[in-house]
C-alpha positions as CSV (number, residue, x, y, z in Angstrom):
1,X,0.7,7.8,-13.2
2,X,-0.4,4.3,-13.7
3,X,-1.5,2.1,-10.6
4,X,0.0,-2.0,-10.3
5,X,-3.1,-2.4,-11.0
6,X,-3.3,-0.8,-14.4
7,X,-5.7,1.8,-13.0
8,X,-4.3,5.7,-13.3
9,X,-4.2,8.1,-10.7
10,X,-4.5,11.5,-10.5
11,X,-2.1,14.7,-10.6
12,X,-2.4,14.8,-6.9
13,X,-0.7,11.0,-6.6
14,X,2.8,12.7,-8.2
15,X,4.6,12.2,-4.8
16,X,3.8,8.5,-4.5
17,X,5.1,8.0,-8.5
18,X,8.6,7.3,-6.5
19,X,7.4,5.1,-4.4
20,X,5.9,3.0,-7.0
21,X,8.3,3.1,-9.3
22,X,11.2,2.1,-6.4
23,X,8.2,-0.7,-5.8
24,X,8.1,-1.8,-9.2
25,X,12.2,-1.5,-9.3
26,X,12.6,-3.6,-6.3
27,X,10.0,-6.1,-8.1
28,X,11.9,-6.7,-10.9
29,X,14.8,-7.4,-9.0
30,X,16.7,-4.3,-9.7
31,X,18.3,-2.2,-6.8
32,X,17.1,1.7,-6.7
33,X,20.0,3.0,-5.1
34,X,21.9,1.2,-7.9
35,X,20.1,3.2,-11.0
36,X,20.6,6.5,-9.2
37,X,24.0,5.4,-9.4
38,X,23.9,5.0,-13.2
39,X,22.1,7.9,-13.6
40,X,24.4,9.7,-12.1
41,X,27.5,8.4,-13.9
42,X,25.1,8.9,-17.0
43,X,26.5,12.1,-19.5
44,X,25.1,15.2,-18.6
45,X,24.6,13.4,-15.0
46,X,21.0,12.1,-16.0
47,X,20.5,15.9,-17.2
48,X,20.3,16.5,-21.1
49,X,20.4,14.0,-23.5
50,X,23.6,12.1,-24.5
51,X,24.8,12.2,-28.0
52,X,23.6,9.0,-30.5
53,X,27.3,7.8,-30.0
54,X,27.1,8.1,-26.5
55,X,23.7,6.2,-26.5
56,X,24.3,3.3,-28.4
57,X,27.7,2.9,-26.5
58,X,26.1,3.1,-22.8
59,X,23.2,0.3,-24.7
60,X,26.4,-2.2,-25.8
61,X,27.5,-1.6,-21.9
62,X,24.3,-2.2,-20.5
63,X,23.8,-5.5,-22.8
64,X,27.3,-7.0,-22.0
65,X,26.9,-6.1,-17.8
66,X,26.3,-9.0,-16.1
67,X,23.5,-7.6,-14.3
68,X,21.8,-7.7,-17.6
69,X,22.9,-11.2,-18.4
70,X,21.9,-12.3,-15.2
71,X,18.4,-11.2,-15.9
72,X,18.0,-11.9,-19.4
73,X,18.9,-15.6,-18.6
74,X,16.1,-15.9,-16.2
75,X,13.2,-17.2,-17.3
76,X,11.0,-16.2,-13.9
77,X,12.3,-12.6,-14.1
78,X,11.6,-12.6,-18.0
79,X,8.1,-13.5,-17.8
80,X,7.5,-11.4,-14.5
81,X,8.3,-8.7,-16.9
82,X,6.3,-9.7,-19.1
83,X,2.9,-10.0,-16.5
84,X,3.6,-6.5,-15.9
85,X,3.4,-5.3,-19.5
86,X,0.6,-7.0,-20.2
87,X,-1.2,-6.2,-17.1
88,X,-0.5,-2.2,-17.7
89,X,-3.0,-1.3,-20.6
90,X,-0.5,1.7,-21.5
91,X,1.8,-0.7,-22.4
92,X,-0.1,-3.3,-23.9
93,X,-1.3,-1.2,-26.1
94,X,2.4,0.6,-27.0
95,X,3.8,-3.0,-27.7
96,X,1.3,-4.2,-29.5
97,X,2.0,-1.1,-31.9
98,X,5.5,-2.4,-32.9
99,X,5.5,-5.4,-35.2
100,X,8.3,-7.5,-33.5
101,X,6.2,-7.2,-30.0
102,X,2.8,-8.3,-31.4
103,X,2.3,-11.1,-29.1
């Protein structure tokens, strides 16, 4: 589990993953209770995978929801996100991998 920090924690820190990832949800500006939600409504009811079809159609509903729009047309939340990538050496290190990221 990786820290806000950056720093990892141990096997023993499992429980608190939750509470940092609600933490890191709330941060972002984006209601726990809310993704659950999706989860749920998610095929399979966030169990299994969904199809290819079923992917790329829940990814075009996720990019036209306003939520998303919202977000994407906010600079502050935008480069909050951003912080937190390049504060987490994990994924630094997985974005600078991909070509389109490498800044």
């Amino acid at each position: 589990i990786v820290q806000n920090d950056g720093s990892a924690a141990g096997a023993g820190a499992g429980a608190g993953g939750d509470e940092w990832m609600n933490t890191m949800l709330k941060n972002a500006g984006v209601d726990p209770s809310q993704l659950d939600e999706l989860m749920k409504s998610m095929p399979g009811g966030g169990e299994g995978m969904p199809s290819m079809e079923e992917s790329m159609s829940m990814m075009q509903d996720m990019m036209n929801s306003p939520l998303f729009q919202e977000y994407m047309n906010d600079p502050e939340k935008l480069e909050q996100s951003r912080q937190m990538i390049l504060s987490n050496p994990m994924m630094k290190g997985m974005m600078a991998s991909m070509p389109v990221f490498d800044e």
